[in-house]
N, C-alpha and C positions, 0 to 999 in steps of 0.2 A: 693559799700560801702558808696557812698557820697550819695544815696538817702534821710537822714534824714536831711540833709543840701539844699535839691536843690529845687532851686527857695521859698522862704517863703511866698512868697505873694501867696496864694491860695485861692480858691473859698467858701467863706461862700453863702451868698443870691444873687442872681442876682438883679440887679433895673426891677420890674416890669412895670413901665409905661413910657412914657414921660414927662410926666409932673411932676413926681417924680427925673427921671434924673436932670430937668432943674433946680429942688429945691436945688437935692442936686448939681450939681454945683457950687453953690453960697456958700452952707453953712459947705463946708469944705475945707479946703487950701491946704490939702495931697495928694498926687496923687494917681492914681488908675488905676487896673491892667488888661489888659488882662491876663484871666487863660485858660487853658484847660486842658483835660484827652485824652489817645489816648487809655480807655479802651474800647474805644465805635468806630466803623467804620461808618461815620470817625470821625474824632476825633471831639470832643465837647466842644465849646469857651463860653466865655461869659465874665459877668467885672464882678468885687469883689474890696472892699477894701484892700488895703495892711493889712496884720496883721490877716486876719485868715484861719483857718486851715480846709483842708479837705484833706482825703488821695487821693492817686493818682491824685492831680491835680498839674499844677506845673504855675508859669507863663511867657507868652511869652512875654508879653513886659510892659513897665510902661510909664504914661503919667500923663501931669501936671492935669487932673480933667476926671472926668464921662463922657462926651460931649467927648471931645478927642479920650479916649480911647475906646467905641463906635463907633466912628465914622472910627477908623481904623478897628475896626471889623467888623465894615461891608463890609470893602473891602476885609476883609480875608473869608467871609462869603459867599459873591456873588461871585468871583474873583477864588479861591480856591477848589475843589469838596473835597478835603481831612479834611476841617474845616466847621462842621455846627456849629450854633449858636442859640439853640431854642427858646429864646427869640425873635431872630431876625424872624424867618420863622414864629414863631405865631403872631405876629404883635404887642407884647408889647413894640419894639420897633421899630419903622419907621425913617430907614435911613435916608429918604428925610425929614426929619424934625430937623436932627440936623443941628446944628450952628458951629462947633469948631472954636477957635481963627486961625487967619490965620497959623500958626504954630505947633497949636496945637496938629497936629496928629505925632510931632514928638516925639518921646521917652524920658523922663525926665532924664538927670544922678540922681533919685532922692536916689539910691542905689547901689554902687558899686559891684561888685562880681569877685571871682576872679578866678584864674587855680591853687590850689594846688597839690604839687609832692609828692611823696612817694618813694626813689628811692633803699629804702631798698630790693625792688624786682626787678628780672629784669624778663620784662625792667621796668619801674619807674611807678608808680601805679598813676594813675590823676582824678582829679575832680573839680568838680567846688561848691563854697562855699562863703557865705559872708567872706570880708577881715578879721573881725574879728575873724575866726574862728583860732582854736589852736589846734592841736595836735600832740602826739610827731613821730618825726620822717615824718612832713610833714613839707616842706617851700611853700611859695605864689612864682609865674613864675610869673602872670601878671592878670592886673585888667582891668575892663572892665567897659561897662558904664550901660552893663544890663546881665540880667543871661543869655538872647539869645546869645549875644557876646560872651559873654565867652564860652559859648557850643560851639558856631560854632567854635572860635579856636582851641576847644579842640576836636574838632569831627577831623580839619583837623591834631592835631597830633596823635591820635590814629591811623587813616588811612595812613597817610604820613610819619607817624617817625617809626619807629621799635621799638624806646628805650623809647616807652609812650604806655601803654596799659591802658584804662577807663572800669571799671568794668559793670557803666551804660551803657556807650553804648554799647559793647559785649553784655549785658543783655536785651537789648534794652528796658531798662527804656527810653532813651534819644534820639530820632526818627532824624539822624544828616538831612536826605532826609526833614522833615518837616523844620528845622530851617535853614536849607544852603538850599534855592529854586532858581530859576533861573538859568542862564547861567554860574557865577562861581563852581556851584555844578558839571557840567558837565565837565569843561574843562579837558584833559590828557588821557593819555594811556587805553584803553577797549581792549577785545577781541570780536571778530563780527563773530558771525557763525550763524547756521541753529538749531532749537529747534529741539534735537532728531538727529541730525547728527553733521557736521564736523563742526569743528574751521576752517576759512575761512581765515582770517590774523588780526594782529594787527592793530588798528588804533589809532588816535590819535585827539580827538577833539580840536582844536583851539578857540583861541579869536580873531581870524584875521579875521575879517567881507571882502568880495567880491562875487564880483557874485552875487548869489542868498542865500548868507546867510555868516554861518560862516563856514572856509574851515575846509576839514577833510583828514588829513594825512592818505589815505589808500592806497591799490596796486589794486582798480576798479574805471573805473568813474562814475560805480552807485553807488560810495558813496563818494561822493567830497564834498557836501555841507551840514550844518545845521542847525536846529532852532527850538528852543524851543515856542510850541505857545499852552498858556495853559498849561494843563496837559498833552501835546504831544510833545514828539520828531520827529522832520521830516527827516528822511535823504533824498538829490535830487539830480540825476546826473549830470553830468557837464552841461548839458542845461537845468536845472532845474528842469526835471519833479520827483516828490517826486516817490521814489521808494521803504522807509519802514516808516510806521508812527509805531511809539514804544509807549508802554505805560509801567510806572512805576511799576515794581514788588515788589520794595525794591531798597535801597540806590543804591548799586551796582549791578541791575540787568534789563533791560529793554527788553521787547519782545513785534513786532511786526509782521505784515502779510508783506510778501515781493509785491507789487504792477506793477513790472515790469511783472509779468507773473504768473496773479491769476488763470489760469488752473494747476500749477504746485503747489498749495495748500503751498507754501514755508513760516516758520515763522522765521522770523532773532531776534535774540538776541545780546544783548550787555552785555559783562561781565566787569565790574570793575578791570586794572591791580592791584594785590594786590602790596604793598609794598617793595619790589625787587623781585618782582614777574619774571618768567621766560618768553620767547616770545612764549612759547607753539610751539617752532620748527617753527615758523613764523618770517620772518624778516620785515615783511611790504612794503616788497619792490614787488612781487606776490601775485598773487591770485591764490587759488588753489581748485578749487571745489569739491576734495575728501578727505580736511584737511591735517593738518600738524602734521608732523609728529616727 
């Protein structure tokens, strides 16, 4: 329901050139936005001026000028397989030509936004909205310093809390995998089994860097360590050889080909523990190769 509130700054024209960029740099004080849509695979970035309007686009981040904001997009451009930027790929704009301010490519508080509640249902109905927003039977939790932020907090109370349900993301207007990237998106409780067969045991991803990566709470030591590189999850056994490389399905869902013993055609999956979610007959203390029961 907060769809007509989320994010304002959306995509009118893209800047077509460089040298248009560099013009307008100079001749406007207001900052300006990374926008995208995730109606298109994969999803399609580009800059816009705060202030106007297209549907289905929403934006990800805001910076003090054109140069800046560009200039992060190219890193989400190259960097990212799930973010094109067709400007960027046809050449009207050349990464290796901008300039930003040394700081530049950091995000401007130039717009608040914030987590409003609804707790008339249960559990309490959330969204994210400018602070000024009003209506009845909703209070503001908390402000942020961009619409990204505030999503991502709010993606981790939908997922985490029980007593906060978001209509966009259950809808999946609000893609939480695209705006919580890296290594905190992973961290906690999954279920690790075989695509098309058993649940194997609970594990548990850590932020405890050793070894050959970050440690992984399970009951094998072909799955003790990992890392995120790229668009790939690595798991590797205790002397490090990588044993599944995962690719992302969705938020909570990764599959990959198991690597220890490619004659046995084996695909492991990881499932996101839900919310007091139950251990699926697994205490993670075992391994059990014909599932739990």
């Amino acid at each position: 329901m907060f769809r007509q509130w989320l994010m304002r700054y959306v995509a009118g024209t893209f800047l077509a050139t460089g040298a248009v960029l560099a013009c307008l740099d100079t001749a406007f004080a207001e900052p300006w936005s990374i926008v995208g849509t995730c109606n298109t695979t994969p999803c399609t970035i580009g800059v816009a001026r705060p202030g106007t309007n297209q549907p289905g686009w929403f934006t990800v981040a805001t910076y003090s000028g054109p140069q800046e904001a560009w200039a992060s997009a190219c890193g989400l451009h190259n960097n990212d397989s799930r973010l094109f930027a067709p400007d960027i790929a046809n050449g009207a704009i050349v990464c290796s030509g901008l300039n930003p301010s040394p700081n530049g490519i950091i995000p401007v508080s130039s717009e608040h936004w914030s987590i409003f509640r609804n707790c008339n249902t249960r559990p309490c109905t959330i969204g994210v909205a400018l602070p000024t927003y009003s209506e009845p039977d909703f209070s503001r939790i908390r402000t942020f310093d961009s619409a990204a932020k505030a999503w991502v907090e709010a993606c981790k109370l939908h997922y985490g809390d029980p007593n906060y349900f978001s209509p966009d993301i259950e809808a999946g207007t609000i893609d939480c995998g695209l705006l919580q990237t890296g290594n905190d998106a992973l961290l906690g409780p999954w279920y690790f089994g075989r695509v098309n067969g058993p649940l194997l045991c609970n594990i548990n991803l850590t932020g405890d860097r050793s070894g050959y990566g970050y440690t992984i709470q399970s009951c094998n030591p072909n799955e003790s360590f990992w890392e995120l590189r790229g668009q790939e999850l690595y798991f590797m056994r205790n002397d490090g050889f990588v044993t599944t490389i995962f690719r992302r399905q969705s938020e909570d869902y990764w599959v990959g080909p198991y690597l220890g013993d490619p004659a046995a055609n084996i695909t492991h999956y990881i499932s996101r523990v839900p919310p007091g979610g139950g251990n699926g007959g697994c205490d993670g203390s075992t391994y059990n190769p014909y599932g739990c029961n």
